[in-house]
C-alpha positions as CSV (number, residue, x, y, z in Angstrom):
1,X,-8.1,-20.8,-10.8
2,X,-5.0,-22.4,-9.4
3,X,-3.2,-20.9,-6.8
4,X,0.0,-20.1,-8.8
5,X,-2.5,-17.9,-11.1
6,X,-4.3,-16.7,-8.4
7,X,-1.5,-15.3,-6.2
8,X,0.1,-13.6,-9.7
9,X,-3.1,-11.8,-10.1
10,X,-3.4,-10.9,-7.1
11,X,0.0,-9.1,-7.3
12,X,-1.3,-6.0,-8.7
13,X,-4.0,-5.8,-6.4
14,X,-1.0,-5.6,-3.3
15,X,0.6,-3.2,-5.6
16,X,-1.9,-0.6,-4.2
17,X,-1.2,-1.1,-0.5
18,X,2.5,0.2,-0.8
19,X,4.6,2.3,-2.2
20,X,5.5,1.6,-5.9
21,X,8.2,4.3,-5.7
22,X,10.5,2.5,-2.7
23,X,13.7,0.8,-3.9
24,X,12.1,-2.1,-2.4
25,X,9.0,-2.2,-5.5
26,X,11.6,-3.1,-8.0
27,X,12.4,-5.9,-5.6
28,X,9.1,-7.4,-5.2
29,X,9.1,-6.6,-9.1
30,X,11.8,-9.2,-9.9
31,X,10.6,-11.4,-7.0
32,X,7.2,-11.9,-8.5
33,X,8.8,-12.7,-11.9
34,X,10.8,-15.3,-10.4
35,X,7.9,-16.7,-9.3
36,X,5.9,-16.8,-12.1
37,X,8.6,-18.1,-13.6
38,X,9.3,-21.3,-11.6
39,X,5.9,-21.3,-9.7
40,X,6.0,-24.0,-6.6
41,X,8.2,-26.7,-6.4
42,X,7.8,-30.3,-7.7
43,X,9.1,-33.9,-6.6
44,X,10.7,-33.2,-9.8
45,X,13.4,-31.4,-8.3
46,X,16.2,-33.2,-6.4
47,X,15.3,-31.0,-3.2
48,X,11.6,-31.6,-3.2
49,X,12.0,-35.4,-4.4
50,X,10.2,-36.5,-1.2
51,X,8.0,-33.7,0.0
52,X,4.8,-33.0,-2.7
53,X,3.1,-29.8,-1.7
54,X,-0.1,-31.0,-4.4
55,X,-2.4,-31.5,-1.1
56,X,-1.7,-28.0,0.8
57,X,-2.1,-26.6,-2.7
58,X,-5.3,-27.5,-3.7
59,X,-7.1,-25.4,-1.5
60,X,-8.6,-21.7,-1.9
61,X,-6.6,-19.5,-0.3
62,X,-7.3,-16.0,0.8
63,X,-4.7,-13.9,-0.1
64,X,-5.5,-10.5,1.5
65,X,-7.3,-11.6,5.1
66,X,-10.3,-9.0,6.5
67,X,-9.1,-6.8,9.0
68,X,-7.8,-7.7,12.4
69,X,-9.7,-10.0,14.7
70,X,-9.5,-9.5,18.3
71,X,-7.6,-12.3,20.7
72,X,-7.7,-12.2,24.2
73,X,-4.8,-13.1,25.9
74,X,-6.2,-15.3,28.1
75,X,-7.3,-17.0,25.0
76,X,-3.5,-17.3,24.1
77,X,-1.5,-17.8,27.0
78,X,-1.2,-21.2,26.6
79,X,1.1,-20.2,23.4
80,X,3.6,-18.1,25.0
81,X,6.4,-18.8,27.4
82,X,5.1,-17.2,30.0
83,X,7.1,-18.4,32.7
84,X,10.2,-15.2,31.4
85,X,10.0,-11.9,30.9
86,X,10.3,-11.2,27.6
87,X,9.7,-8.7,24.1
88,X,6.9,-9.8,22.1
89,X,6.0,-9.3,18.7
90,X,2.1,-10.9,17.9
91,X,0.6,-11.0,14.4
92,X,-3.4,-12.1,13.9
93,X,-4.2,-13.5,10.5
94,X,-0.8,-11.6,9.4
95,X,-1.5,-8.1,10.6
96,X,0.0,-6.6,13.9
97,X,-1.4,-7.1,17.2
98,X,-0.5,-3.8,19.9
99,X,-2.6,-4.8,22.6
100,X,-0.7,-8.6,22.6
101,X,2.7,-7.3,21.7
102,X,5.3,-5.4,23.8
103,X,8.4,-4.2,22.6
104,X,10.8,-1.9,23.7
105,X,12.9,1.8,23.1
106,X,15.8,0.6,25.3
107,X,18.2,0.9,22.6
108,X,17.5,-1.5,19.9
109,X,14.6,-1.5,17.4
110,X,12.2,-4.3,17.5
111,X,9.6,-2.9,15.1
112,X,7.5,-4.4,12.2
113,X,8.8,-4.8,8.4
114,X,5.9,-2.5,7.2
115,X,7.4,0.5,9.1
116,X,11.0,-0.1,8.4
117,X,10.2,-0.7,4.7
118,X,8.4,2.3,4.0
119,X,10.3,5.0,6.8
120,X,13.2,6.8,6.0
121,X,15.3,6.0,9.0
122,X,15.5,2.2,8.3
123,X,16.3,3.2,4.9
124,X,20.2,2.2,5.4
125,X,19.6,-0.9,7.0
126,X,16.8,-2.4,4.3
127,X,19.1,-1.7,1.5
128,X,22.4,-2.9,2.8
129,X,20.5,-6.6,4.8
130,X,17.1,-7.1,2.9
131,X,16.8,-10.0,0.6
132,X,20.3,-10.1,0.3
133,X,20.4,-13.6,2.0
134,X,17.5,-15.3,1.0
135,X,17.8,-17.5,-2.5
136,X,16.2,-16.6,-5.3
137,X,14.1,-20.0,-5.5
138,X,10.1,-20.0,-6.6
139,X,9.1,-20.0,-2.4
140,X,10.8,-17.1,-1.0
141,X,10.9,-14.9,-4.5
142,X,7.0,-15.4,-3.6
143,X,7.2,-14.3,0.1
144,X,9.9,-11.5,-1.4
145,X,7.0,-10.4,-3.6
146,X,4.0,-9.8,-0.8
147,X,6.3,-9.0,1.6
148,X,4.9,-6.3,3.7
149,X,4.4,-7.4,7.8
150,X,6.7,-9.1,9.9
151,X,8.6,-8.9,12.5
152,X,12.3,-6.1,12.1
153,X,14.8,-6.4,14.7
154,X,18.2,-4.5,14.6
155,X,20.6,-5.3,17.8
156,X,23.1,-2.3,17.7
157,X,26.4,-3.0,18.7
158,X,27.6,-4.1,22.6
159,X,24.0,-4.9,23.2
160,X,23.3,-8.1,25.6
161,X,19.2,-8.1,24.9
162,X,18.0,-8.7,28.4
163,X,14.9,-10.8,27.7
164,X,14.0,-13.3,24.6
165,X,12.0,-11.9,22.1
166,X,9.2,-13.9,21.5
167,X,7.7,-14.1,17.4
168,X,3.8,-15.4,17.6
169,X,1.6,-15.8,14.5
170,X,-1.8,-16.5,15.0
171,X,-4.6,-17.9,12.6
172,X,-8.0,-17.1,13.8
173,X,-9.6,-19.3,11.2
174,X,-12.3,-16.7,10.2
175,X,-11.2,-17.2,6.5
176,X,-12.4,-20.4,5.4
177,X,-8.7,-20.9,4.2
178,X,-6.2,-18.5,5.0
179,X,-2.1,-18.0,3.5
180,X,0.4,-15.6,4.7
181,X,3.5,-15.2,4.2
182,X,5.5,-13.5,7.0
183,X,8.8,-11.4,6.3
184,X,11.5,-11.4,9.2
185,X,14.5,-9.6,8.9
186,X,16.5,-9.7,11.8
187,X,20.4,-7.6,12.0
188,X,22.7,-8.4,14.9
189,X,25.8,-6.1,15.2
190,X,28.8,-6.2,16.5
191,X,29.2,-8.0,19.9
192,X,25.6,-8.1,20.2
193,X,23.6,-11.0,21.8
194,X,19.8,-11.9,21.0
195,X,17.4,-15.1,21.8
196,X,14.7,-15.3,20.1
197,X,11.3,-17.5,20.0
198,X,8.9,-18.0,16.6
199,X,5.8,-20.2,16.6
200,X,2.2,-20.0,13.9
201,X,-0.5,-20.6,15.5
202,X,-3.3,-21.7,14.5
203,X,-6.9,-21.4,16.4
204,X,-9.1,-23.1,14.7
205,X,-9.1,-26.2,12.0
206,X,-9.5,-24.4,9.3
207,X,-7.0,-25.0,6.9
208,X,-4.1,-22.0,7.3
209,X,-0.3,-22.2,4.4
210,X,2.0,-20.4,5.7
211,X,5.0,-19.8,3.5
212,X,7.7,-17.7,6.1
213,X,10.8,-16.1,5.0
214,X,13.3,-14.4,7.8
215,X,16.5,-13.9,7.2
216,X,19.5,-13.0,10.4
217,X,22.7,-11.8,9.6
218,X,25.3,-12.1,12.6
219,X,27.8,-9.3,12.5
220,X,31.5,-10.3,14.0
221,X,31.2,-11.5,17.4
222,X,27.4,-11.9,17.4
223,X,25.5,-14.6,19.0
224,X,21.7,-15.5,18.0
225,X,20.0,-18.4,19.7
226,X,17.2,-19.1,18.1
227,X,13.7,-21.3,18.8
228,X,11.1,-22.7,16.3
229,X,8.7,-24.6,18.2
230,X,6.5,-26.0,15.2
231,X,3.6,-27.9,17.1
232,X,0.4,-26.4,14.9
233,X,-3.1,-28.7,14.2
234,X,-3.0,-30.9,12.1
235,X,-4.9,-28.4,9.2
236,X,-1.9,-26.3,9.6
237,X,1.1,-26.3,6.6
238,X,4.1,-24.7,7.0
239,X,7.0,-24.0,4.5
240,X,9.9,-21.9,6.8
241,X,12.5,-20.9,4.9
242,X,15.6,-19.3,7.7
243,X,18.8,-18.1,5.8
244,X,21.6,-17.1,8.2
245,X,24.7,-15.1,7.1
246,X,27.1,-14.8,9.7
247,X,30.9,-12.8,10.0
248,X,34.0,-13.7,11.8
249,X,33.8,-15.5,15.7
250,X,30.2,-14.8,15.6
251,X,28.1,-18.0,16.7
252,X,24.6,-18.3,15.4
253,X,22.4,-21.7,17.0
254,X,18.7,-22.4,15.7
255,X,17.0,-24.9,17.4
256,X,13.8,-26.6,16.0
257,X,10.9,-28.8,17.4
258,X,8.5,-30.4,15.4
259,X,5.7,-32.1,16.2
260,X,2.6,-30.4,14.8
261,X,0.7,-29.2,11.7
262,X,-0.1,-31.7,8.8
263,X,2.8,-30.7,6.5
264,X,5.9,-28.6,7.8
265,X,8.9,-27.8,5.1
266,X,11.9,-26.4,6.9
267,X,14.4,-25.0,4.5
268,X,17.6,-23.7,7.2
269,X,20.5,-22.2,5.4
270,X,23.8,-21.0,6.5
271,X,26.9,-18.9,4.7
272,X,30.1,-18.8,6.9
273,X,31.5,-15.4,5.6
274,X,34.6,-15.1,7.9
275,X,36.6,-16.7,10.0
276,X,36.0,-18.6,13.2
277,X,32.5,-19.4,13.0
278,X,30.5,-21.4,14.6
279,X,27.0,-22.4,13.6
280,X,24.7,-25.0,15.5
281,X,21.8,-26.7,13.9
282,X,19.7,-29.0,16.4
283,X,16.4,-30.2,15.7
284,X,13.6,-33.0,17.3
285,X,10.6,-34.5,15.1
286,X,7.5,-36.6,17.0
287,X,4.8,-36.9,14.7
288,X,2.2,-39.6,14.1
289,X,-1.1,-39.7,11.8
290,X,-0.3,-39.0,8.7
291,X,1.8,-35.9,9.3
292,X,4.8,-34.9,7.3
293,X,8.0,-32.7,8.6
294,X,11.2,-32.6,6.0
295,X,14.6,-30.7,7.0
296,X,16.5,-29.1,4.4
297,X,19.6,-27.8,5.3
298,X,22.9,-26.2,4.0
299,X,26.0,-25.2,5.6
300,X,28.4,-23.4,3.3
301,X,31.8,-23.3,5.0
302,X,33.7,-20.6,2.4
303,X,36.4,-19.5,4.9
304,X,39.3,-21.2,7.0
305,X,38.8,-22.2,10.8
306,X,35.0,-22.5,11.2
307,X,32.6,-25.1,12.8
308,X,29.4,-26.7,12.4
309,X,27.4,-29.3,14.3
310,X,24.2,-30.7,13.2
311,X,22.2,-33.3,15.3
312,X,18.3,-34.1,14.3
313,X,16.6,-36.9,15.9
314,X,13.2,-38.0,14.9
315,X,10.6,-40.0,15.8
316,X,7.6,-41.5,13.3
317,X,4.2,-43.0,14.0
318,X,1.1,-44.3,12.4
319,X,1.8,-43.5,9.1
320,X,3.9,-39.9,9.2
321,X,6.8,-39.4,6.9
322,X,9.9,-37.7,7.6
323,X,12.8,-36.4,5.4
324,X,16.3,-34.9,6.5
325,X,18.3,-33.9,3.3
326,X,21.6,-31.9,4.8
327,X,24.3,-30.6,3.1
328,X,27.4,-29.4,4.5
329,X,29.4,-27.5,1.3
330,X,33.7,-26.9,2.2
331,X,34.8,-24.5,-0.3
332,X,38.6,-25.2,-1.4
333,X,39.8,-22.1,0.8
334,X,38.2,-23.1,4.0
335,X,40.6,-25.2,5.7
336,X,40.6,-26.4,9.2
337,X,37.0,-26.8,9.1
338,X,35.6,-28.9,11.3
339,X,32.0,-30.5,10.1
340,X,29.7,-32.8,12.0
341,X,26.3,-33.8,11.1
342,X,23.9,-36.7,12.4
343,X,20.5,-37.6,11.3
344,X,19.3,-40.9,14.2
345,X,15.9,-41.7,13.7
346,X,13.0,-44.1,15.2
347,X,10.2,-45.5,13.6
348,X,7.0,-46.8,15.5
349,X,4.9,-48.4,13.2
350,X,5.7,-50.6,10.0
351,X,3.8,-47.8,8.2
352,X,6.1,-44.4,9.1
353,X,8.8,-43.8,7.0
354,X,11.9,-41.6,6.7
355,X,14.2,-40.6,3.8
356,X,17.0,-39.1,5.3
357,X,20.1,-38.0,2.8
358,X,23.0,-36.6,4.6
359,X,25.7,-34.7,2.3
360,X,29.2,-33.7,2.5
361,X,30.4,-31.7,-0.4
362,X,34.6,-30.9,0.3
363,X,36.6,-28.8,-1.9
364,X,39.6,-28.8,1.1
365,X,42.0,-31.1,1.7
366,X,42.6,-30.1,5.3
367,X,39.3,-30.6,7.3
368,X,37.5,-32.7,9.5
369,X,34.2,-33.9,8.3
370,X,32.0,-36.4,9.2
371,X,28.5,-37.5,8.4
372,X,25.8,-40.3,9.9
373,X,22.6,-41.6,9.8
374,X,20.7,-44.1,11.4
375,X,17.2,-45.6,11.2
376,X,15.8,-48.3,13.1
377,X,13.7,-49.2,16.6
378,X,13.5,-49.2,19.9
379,X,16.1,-50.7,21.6
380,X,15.1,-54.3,22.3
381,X,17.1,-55.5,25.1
382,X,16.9,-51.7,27.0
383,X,12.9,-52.6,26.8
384,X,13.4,-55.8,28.3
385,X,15.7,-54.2,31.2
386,X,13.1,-51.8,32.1
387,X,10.3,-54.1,32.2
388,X,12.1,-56.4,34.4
389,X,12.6,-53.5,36.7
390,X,8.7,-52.7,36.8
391,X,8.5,-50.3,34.4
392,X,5.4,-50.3,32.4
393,X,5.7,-50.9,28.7
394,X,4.5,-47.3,27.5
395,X,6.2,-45.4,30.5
396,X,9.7,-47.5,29.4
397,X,8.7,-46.3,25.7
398,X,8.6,-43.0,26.3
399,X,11.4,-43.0,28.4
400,X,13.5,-44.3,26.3
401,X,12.2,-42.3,23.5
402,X,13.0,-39.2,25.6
403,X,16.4,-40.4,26.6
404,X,17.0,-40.3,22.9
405,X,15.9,-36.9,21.9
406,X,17.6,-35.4,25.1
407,X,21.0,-34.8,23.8
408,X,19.1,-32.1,21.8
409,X,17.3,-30.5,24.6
410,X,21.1,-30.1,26.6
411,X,22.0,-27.8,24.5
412,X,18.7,-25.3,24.2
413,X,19.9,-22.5,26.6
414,X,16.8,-21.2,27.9
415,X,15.7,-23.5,30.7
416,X,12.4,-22.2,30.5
417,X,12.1,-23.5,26.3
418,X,13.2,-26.6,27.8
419,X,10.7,-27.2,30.7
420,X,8.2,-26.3,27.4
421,X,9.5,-28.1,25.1
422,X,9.8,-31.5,27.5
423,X,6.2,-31.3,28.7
424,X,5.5,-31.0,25.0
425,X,7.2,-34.3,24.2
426,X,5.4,-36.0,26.9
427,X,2.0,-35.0,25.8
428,X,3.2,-36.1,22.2
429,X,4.0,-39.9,24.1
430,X,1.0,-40.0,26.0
431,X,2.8,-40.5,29.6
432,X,3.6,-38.3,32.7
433,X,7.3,-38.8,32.7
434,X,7.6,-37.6,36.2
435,X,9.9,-34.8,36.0
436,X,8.9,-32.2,38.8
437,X,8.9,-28.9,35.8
């Protein structure tokens, strides 16, 4: 049976585990139609014309995991950022973990999306925020269908969250192939601030599809900073799909690092619904083998006086692929927008490849817009100068390949994510770059 037919099937079965009566069953109800309907995507479609998800496919899924395994956290650590103080919300093979997590009463709600789907006192919030951002394509219409755990977070207004809430999904790898499909939903009120951290996990090498779906909405004057730190094995797939709705003069960054799992699908999308705005969208690739990481984004500017700035920077080995597709979209009523996007990428062997297809779709006639891309490799002559200063080849590589992903890391405001995220990068060049972290 394919997988298509098997997760279709296996709808009625997660029928049983909630409430049919909810408003939210005649959600899933439509979602799963959807799905059936335009099952997963193809290279077919413009979108997916460089990314084929036939390999991750072909496995045999388990749908509905056994019941919760126990992790140590000593067995974990490794995975967090343990350095800060902060919330933390841990799944195991999609089901939540109390003993790893720790949340908080102090005024907001971090909670999971099975309680504030099914309780009455989420009630409000579920049918005013959920699944009213995320598209209504094959992928997340799936995830809308089984959506049942995940991580809910509602920031009431005036609220400066003290510590970063840390995300965690870990695969144990007691199935001999595993999928889940996470549900986030994530409300940030008025004059609220949040950081927040999301990595999946695997533990194992058995192969693990995970197919996320979280969707943020910044209320006016909100501020989310938020981390994807995407450095799985290499038996590990990941489709994220992260839609951001955001209201007037509130700023809303997502930051994300890639340099794990075999194939990782980032779908990032952004709807400017108010006036100054400003939405950041920074990301760093490193992958080698034959790994495979493609960035799809959108911007939809739709009112006057907003910003957006998107930088990516990527760096390909061996035989890995990459794929930026951006798209910044300027209705005819936003003017004064101001639009930047660059895709800069390095490749390391005559075998790696990138497609990279930035877009700029303008309806106004007053804006600033720009676009760029670059492809090419490491700089010859800046090679030369540090090897006539005694720097050994692979140190000068990395450096300079560091050097040229650090614009990216200057703007991640957790110092902390960025000690992590640099030691990360210089395990991924092989070399001890000599920072004192």
């Amino acid at each position: 049976m394919e997988l298509k037919d098997k997760l279709v099937s296996s709808y009625m079965a997660f029928e049983d585990t909630v409430d049919v009566n909810s408003s939210v069953h005649d959600v899933r109800d439509e979602a799963i139609k959807i799905f059936e309907d335009k099952g997963f995507p193809s290279k077919r479609e413009e979108d997916w014309k460089y990314t084929s998800l036939n390999s991750i496919l072909k496995h045999d899924y388990i749908v509905f995991p056994k019941q919760e395994n126990a992790i140590e956290y000593n067995d974990v650590k490794k995975y967090f950022i343990h350095d800060i103080d902060s919330y933390k919300i841990i799944f195991i093979d999609g089901k939540y973990s109390s003993h790893l997590s720790q949340t908080t009463h102090d005024g907001i709600d971090i909670c999971l999306m099975s309680s504030a789907l099914s309780k009455p006192k989420y009630q409000l919030i579920i049918e005013n925020y959920f699944n009213k951002a995320a598209t209504k394509d094959g992928l997340s219409s799936l995830n809308t269908a089984f959506s049942k755990e995940g991580a809910y977070i509602h920031i009431p207004k005036n609220k400066l969250v003290e510590k970063p809430i840390q995300i965690i999904h870990f695969s144990t790898g007691n199935e001999s192939a595993l999928m889940l499909q996470p549900r986030n939903l994530i409300v940030v009120d008025e004059n609220s601030h949040v950081q927040i951290i999301e990595r999946h996990q695997s533990l194992t090498e058995n192969p693990v599809l995970t197919n996320s779906v979280t969707e943020i909405f910044a209320n006016k004057r909100a501020i989310v900073d938020y981390y994807k730190i995407q450095n799985d094995k290499q038996s590990a797939s990941l489709i994220d799909n992260t839609f951001i709705n955001q209201k007037s003069e509130s700023h809303a960054l997502v930051h994300t690092f890639s340099f794990g799992g075999k194939l990782t699908r980032n779908n990032l999308k952004f709807y400017q619904n108010g006036e100054r705005i400003d939405s950041t969208l920074n990301g760093v690739t490193i992958i080698g083998d034959k790994q495979h990481v493609d960035h799809n984004t959108l911007v939809h500017h739709i009112e006057p006086n907003c910003e957006s700035h998107q930088d990516y920077k990527g760096i390909f080995g061996d035989q890995s692929t990459g794929v930026f597709n951006g798209k910044v979209v300027v209705n005819k009523e936003a003017q004064k927008t101001n639009a930047f996007q660059s895709n800069n990428n390095i490749l390391l062997s005559d075998k790696a490849s990138i497609n990279s297809k930035p877009q700029l779709e303008i309806f106004a006639d007053d804006v600033k817009c720009s676009h760029g891309c670059t492809i090419g490799q490491l700089d010859e002559s800046a090679m030369f100068y540090m090897r006539s200063r005694g720097i050994p080849e692979k140190e000068a590589k990395a450096l300079l390949m560091f050097a040229f992903s650090n614009n990216v890391l200057s703007t991640v405001k957790i110092p902390e994510i960025k000690q992590r995220i640099t030691k990360i990068i210089a395990n991924k060049l092989g070399v001890n770059l000599g920072f004192d972290l």
